[in-house]
PAGUKOL-983970 format. One record per residue (C-alpha): residue in three letters; y, x, z. Coordinates in steps of 0.5 Angstrom, whole numbers, plus 500, padded with zeros to 3 digits. Example, Ala and Ser with C-alpha at 12.3 -4.5 7.8 and 13.67 -1.06 7.14 Angstrom:
% PAGUKOL-983970
(site 'ALA',(491,525,516))
(site 'SER',(498,527,514))
***
This chain:
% PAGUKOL-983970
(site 'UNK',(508,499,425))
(site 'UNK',(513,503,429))
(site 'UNK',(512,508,436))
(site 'UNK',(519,504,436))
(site 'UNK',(517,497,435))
(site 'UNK',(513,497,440))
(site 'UNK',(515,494,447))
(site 'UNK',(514,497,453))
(site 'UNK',(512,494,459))
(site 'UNK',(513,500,464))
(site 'UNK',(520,501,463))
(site 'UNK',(525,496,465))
(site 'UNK',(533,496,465))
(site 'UNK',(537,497,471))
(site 'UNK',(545,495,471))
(site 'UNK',(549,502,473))
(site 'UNK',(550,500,480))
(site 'UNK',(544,497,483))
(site 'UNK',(541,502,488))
(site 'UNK',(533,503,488))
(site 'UNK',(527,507,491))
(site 'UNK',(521,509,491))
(site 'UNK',(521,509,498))
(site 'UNK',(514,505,501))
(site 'UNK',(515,500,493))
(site 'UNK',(509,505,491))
(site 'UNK',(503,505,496))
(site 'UNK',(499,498,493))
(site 'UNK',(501,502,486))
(site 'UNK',(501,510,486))
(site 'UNK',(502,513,480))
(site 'UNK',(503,510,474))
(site 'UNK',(501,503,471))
(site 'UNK',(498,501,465))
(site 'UNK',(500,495,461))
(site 'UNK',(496,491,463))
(site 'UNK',(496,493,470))
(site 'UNK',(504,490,469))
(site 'UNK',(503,484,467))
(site 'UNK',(498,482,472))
(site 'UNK',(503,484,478))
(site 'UNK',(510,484,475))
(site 'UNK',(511,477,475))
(site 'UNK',(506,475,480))
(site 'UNK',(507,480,485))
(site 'UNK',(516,478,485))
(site 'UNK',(514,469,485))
(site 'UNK',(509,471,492))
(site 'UNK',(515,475,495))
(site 'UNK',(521,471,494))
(site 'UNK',(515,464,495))
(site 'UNK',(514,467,502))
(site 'UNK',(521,468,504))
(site 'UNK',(523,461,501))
(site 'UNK',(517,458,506))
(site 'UNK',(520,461,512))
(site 'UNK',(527,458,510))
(site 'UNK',(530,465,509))
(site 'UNK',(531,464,502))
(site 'UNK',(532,456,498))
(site 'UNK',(527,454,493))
(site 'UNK',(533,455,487))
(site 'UNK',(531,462,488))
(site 'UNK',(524,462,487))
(site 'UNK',(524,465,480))
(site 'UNK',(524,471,476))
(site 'UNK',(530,474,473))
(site 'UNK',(532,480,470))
(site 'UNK',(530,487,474))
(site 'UNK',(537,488,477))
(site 'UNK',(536,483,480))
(site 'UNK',(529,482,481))
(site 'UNK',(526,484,488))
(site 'UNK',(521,491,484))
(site 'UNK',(521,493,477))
(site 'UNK',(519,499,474))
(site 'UNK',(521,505,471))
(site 'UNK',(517,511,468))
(site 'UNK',(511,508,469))
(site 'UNK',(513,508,477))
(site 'UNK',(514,501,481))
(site 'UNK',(521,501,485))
(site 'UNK',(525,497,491))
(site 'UNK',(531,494,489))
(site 'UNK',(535,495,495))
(site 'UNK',(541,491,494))
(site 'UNK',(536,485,492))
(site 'UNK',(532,486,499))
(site 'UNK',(538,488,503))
(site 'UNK',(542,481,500))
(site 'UNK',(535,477,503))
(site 'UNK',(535,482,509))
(site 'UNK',(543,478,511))
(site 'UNK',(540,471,510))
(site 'UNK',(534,473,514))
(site 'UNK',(537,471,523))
(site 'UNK',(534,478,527))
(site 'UNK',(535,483,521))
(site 'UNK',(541,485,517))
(site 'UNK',(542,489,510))
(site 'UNK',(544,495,514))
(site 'UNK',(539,496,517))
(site 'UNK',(534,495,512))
(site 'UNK',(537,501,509))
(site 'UNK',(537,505,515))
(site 'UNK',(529,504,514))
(site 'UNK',(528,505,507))
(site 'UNK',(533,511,507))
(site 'UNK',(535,513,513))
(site 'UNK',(542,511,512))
(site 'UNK',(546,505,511))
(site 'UNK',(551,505,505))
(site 'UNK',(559,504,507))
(site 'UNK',(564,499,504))
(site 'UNK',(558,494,503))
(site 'UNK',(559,487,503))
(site 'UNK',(555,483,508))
(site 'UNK',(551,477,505))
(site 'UNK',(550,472,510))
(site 'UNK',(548,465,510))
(site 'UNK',(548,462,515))
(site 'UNK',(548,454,514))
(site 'UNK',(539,458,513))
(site 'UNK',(540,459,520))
(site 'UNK',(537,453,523))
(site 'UNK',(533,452,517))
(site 'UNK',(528,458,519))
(site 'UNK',(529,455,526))
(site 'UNK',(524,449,524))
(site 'UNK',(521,453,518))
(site 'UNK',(518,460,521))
(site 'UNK',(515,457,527))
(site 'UNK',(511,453,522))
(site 'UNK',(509,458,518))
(site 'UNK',(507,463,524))
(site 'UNK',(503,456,526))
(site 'UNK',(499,455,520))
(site 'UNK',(499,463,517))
(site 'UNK',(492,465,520))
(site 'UNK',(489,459,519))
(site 'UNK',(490,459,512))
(site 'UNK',(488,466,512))
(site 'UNK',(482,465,515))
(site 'UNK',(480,460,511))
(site 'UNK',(481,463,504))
(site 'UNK',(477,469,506))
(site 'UNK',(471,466,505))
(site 'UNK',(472,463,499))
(site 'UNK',(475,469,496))
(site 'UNK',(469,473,499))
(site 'UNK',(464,468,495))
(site 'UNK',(470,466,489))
(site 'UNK',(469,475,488))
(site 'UNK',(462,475,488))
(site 'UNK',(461,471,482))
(site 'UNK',(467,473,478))
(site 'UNK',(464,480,478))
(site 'UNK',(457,478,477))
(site 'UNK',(458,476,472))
(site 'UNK',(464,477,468))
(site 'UNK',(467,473,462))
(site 'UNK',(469,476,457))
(site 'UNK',(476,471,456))
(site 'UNK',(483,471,457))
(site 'UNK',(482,465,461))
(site 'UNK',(478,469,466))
(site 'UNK',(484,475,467))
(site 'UNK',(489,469,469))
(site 'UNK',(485,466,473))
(site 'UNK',(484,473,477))
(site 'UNK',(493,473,477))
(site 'UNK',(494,467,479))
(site 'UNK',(489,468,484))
(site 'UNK',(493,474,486))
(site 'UNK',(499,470,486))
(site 'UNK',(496,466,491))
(site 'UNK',(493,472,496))
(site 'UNK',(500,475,494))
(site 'UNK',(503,469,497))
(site 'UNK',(499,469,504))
(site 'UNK',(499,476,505))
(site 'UNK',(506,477,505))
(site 'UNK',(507,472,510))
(site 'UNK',(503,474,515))
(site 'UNK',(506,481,513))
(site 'UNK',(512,478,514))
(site 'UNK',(511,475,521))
(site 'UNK',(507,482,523))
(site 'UNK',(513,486,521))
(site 'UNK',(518,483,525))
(site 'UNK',(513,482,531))
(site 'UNK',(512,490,530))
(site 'UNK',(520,491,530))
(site 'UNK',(521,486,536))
(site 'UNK',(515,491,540))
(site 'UNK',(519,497,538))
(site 'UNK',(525,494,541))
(site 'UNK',(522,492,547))
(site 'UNK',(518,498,549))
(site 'UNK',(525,502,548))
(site 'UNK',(529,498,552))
(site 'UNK',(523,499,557))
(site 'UNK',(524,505,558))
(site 'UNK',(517,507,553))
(site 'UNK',(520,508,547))
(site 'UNK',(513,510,542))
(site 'UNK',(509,506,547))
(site 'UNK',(508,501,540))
(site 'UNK',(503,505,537))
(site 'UNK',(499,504,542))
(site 'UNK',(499,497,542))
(site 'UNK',(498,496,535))
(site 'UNK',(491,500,535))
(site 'UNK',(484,498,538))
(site 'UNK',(483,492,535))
(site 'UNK',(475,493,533))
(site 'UNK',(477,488,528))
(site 'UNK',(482,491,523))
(site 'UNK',(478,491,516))
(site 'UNK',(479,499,515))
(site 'UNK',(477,500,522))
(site 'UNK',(471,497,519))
(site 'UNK',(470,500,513))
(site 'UNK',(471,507,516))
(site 'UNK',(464,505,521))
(site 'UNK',(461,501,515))
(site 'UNK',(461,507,511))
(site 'UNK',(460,513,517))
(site 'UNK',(454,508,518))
(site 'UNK',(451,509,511))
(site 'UNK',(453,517,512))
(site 'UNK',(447,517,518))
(site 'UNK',(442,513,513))
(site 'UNK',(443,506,518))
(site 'UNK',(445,502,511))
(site 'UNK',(445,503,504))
(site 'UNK',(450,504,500))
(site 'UNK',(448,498,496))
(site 'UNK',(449,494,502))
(site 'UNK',(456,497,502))
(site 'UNK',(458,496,496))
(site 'UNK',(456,488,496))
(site 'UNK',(461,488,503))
(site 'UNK',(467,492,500))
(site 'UNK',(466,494,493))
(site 'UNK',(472,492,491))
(site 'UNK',(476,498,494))
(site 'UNK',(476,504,491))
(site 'UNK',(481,509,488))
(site 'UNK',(487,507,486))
(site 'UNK',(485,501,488))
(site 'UNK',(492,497,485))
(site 'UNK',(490,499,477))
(site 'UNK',(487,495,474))
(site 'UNK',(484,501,469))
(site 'UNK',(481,505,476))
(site 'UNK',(474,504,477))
(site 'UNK',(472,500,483))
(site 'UNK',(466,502,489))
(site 'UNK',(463,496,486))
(site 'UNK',(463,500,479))
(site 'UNK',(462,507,481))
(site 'UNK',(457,509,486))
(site 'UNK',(459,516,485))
(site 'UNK',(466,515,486))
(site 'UNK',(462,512,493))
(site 'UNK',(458,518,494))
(site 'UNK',(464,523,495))
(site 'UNK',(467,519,500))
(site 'UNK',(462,518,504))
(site 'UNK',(459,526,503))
(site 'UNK',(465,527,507))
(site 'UNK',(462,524,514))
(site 'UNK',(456,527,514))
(site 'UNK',(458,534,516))
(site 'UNK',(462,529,522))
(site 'UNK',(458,531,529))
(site 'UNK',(454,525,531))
(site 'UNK',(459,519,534))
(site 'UNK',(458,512,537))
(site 'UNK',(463,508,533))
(site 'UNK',(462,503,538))
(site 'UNK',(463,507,543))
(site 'UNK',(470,509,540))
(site 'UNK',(472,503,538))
(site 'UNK',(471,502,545))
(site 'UNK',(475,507,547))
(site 'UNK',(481,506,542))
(site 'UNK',(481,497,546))
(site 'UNK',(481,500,553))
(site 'UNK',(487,505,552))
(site 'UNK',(491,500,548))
(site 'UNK',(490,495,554))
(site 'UNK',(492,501,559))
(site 'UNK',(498,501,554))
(site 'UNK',(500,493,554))
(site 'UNK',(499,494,563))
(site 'UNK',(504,500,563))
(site 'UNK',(509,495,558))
(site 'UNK',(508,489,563))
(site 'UNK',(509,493,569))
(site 'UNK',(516,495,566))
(site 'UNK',(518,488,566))
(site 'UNK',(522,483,570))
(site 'UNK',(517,477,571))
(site 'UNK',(521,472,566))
(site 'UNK',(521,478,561))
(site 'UNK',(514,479,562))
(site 'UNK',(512,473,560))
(site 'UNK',(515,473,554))
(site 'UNK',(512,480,552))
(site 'UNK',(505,477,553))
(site 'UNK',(507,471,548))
(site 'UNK',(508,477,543))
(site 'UNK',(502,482,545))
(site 'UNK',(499,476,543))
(site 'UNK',(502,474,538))
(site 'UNK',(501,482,535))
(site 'UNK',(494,482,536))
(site 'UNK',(492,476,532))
(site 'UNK',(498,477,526))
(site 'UNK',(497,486,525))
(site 'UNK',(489,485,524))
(site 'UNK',(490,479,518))
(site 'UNK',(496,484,515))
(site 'UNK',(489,487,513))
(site 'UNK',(486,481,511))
(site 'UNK',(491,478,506))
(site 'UNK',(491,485,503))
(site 'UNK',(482,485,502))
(site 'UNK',(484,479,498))
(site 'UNK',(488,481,494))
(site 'UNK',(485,488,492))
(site 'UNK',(478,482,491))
(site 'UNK',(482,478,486))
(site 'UNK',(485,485,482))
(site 'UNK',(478,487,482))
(site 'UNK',(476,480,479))
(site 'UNK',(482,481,474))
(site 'UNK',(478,489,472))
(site 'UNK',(471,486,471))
(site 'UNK',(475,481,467))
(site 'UNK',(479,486,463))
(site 'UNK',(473,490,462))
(site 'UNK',(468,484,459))
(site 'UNK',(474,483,455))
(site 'UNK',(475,490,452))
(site 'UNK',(468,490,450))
(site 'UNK',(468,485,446))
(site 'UNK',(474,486,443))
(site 'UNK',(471,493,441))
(site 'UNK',(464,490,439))
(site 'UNK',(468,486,434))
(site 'UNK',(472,492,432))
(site 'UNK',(479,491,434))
(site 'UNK',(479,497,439))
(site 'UNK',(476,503,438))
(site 'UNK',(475,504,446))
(site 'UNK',(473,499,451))
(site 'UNK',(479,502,455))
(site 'UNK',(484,501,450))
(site 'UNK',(483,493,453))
(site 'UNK',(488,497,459))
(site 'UNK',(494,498,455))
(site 'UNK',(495,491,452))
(site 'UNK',(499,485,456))
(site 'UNK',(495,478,458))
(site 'UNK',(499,475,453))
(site 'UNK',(497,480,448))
(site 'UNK',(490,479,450))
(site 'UNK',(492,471,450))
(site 'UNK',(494,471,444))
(site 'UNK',(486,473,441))
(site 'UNK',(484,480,437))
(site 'UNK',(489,482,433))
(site 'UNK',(489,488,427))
(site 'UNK',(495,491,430))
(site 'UNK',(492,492,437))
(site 'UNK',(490,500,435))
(site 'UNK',(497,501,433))
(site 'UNK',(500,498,439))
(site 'UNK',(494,502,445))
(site 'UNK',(495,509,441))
(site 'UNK',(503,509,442))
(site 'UNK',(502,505,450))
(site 'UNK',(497,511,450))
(site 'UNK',(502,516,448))
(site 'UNK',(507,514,453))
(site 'UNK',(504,513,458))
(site 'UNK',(501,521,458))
(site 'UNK',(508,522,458))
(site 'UNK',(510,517,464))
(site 'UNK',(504,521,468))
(site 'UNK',(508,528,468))
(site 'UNK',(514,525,471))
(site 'UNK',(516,523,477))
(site 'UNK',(522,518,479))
(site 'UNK',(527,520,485))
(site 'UNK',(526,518,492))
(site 'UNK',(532,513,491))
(site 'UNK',(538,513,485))
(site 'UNK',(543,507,482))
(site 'UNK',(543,505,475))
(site 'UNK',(537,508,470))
(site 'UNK',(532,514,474))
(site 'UNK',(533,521,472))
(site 'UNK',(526,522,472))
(site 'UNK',(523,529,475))
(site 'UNK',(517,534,470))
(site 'UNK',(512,534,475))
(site 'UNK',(510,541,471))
(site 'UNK',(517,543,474))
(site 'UNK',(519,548,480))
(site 'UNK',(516,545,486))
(site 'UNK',(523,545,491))
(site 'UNK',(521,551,496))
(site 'UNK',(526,553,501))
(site 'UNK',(524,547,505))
(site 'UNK',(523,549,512))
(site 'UNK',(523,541,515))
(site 'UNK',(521,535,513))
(site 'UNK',(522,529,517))
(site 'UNK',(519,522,517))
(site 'UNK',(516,517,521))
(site 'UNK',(512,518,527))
(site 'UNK',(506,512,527))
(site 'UNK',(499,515,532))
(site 'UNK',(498,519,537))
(site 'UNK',(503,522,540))
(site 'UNK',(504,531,541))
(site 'UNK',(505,536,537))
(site 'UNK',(499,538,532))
(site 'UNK',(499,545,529))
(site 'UNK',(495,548,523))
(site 'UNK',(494,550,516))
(site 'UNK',(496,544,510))
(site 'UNK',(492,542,505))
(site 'UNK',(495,538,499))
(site 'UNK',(490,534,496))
(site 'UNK',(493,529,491))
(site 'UNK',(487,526,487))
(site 'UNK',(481,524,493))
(site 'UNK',(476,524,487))
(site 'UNK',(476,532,486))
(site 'UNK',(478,534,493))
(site 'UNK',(473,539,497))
(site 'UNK',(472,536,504))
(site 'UNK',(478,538,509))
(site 'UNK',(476,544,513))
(site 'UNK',(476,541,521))
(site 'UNK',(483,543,523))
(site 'UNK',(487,542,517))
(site 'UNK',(492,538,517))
(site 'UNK',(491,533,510))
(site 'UNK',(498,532,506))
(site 'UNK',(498,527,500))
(site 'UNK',(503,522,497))
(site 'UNK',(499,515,500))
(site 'UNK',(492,513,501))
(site 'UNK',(488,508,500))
(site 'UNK',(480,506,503))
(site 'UNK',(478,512,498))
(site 'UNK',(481,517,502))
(site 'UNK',(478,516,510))
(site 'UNK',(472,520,508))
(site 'UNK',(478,526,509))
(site 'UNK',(481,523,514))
(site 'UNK',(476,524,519))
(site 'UNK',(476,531,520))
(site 'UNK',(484,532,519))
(site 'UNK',(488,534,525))
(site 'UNK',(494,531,523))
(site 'UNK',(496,527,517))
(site 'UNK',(503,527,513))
(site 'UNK',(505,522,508))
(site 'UNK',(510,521,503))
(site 'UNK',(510,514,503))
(site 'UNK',(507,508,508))
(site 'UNK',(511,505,514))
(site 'UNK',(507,504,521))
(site 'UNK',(503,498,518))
(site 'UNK',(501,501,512))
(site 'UNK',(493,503,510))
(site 'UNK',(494,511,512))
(site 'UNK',(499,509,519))
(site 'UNK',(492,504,521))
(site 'UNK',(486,508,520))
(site 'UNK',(491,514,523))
(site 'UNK',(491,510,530))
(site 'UNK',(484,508,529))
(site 'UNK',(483,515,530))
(site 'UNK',(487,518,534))
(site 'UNK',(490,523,530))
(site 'UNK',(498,524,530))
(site 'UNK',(501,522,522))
(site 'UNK',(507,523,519))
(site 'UNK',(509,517,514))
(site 'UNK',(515,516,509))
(site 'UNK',(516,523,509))
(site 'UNK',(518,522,501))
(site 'UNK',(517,529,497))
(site 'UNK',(512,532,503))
(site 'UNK',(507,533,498))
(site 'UNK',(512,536,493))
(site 'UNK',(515,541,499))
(site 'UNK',(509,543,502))
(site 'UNK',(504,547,499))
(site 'UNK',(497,549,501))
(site 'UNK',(497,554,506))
(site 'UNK',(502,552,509))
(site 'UNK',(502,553,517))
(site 'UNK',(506,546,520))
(site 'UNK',(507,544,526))
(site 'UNK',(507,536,525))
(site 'UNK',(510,532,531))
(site 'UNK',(507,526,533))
(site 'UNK',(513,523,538))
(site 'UNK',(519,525,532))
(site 'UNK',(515,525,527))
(site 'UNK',(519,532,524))
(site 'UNK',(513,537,520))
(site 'UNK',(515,544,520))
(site 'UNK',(514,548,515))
(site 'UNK',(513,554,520))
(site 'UNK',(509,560,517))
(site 'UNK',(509,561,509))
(site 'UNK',(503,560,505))
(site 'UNK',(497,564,505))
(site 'UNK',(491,565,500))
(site 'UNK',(489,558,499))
(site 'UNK',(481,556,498))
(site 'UNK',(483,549,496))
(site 'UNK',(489,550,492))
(site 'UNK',(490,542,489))
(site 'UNK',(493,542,481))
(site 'UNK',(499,537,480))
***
């Protein structure tokens, strides 16, 4: 067999004009995905978007399908997932209240001339009947899902069977939680968006970070008091790792070890906490509830009667719709981790029956390879994916491109010169100085020297741990509902997101000057002597 003959998974085939991005398409999968992590969320992944855009009536059901990258809502390139821009904009004009312009405005800054506008709008009255429906039923499903994905992960990671069939029930699974979680992601963007509006036309602009924090019942916020909890001895890590263990590093990759599987991995995160000084999260999640209810008093006094009522319906609607984002997503990982402890079954037992020379190899085949059962040629096939994907893995792709990517060497000079990064503002607000620390892996990084300022490429749970003693956080990617913008607000620390390349431009040392209101990062001062230089 030739390296040529087999098929790779990890690069699809753009048409010369379709515009794509990087831009927030990579904080669910950073890096650089196996095989087997494609073929889990390829398809999947693009059948729950466009199924919850079909229940809102913003798209009809003849659209629900998977169809070549150029026009599939992501594909990927190099190993690396990307949005398809012009894909996302054609559903953005069908969608009342939002346009393909501005959907470029968001993701790029900039919305491209001469585009033509795609509007349907025989959909208008279609998602008049059906949104509202959806919006009623969402947070129901949800909550009921919730436990029986609990219960259904429990024991699908107790005891793992070693069978194709279990790697499948685990995708659709995700499909499934997928479908839901992108619903209500849906639904809570656009109340964000409308809570922006308002608060700009009341005269408060950037009052909206404040009012999406505070909650008490948003899961990361949870997970950040759990895992302090077990720092002070309160609980045990076996505890936590029966509530959350199905977070961890890298935690979309099927091939990543979960907390559930690596109490060492847990460990790390954790030691992080025990040199904070003594807090009562209680107190503090307190705290956080009473500034948030400052801050919706101070909108509503801005408002005419009839105004205010309205916006009462929608700060009611925010704290319900914001904390399920969370939820959704607790699923979803669940199922990937159920889908993990599949795979690894599987690989063992293909190792042990001499098809694999390593149980991780299992990881860079397909689900239908493994469908089709052992087969002699596996080696041939993992030693070329593996070959590949270490050559994937020293590339990065551009932030956006149309066409085919031209790829970047991460051994490549590092863009210096850049004295100002801008992104989006999403925490507390002021104007935060210090010394960055560029960490890209959260498994080898020292802790963070109070007053260090934490830059890096997107988080996920595993990182928080760093979190608590930054002054200040600054992220490539991520929007004002992702993970790092969550936690960010939850510890009243300002954050820069979806900075693109910050973590490329900035180097360790660096003296910035982060502002939590613009959301611009100046690079003020050159790098001094690191103590903690990261490695690409």
């Amino acid at each position: 067999m030739k390296a040529g003959d087999v098929s790779d998974p990890l690069m699809h085939h753009s048409d010369p004009g379709v515009l794509w991005t990087t831009v927030n398409a990579a904080e669910a999968r950073p890096g650089v995905s196996t095989p087997l992590s494609q073929s889990f969320w390829g398809n999947a992944a693009e059948l729950a978007a466009r199924q919850a855009f079909c229940d809102m009536g913003v798209i009809p059901r003849s659209m629900v399908r998977v169809g070549t990258a150029s026009e599939n809502i992501s594909a990927v390139f190099f190993g690396r997932c990307a949005a398809n821009v012009d894909t996302l904009r054609g559903i953005a004009d069908r969608t009342p209240g939002m346009s393909g312009d501005g959907l470029e405005r968001q993701f790029l800054g900039a919305a491209r001339e001469g585009i033509p506008v795609v509007r349907a709008r025989g959909r208008v009255p279609i998602v008049a009947i059906k949104a509202p429906v959806v919006l009623a039923r969402s947070a129901r499903m949800m909550l009921r899902m919730e436990t029986e994905y609990d219960r259904w992960w429990r024991t699908r990671t107790q005891h793992p069977a070693a069978t194709a069939g279990a790697l499948n029930e685990a995708m659709r699974r995700f499909e499934i939680a997928m479908w839901i979680q992108l619903r209500v992601t849906y639904l809570a963007q656009g109340m964000f968006d409308n809570l922006s509006q308002l608060a700009a036309a009341a005269g408060v602009p950037g009052l909206e970070r404040r009012l999406v924090s505070g909650y008490g019942t948003v899961l990361e916020n949870r997970i950040v008091d759990d895992m302090y909890a077990v720092s002070r001895g309160d609980t045990t890590i076996a505890t936590f790792q029966d509530r959350w263990g199905f977070h961890g590093p890298r935690e979309g990759e099927l091939m990543s070890r979960s907390w559930r599987e690596s109490s060492a991995a847990l460990e790390r995160s954790i030691a992080g906490y025990r040199e904070r000084p003594d807090t009562d999260p209680a107190a503090e999640s307190r705290s956080r509830a009473r500034d948030r209810q400052a801050a919706e008093r101070e909108l509503l006094g801005t408002l005419s009667p009839l105004r205010r009522a309205g916006a009462r319906l929608l700060l009611n609607a925010v704290r319900s719709y914001v904390p399920l984002r969370e939820v959704g997503k607790s699923m979803y990982v669940q199922s990937i981790d159920a889908g993990r402890a599949a795979a690894r079954a599987l690989g063992s037992h293909w190792h042990a029956s001499g098809f694999l020379d390593d149980p991780e190899d299992v990881f860079f085949l397909t689900i239908p390879e493994l469908g089709r059962g052992p087969d002699t040629s596996a080696r041939e096939i993992v030693a070329v994916r593996r070959t590949r994907h270490l050559q994937y893995a020293q590339l990065d792709l551009p932030r956006t491109w149309t066409g085919m990517p031209e790829p970047i060497r991460l051994d490549g000079p590092a863009r210096r010169g850049v004295t100002r990064i801008e992104g989006i503002a999403v925490s507390r607000s002021g104007v935060v100085e210090g010394v960055a620390r560029v960490i890209l892996d959260p498994e080898t990084a020292d802790a963070i020297e109070p007053g260090e300022i934490l830059v890096c490429d997107t988080t996920d749970p595993s990182w928080v741990s760093l979190f608590v003693s930054a002054a200040a956080l600054v992220i490539d990617i991520g929007g004002p509902l992702s993970h790092g913008a969550i936690v960010a607000r939850e510890l009243g620390i300002p954050a820069v997101v979806n900075t693109g390349d910050g973590s490329r431009v900035i180097a360790t040392g660096d003296l910035l000057r982060v502002d939590g209101d613009t959301g611009v990062v100046d690079i003020i001062g050159p790098v001094h002597t690191p103590q903690h230089e990261e490695a690409p």
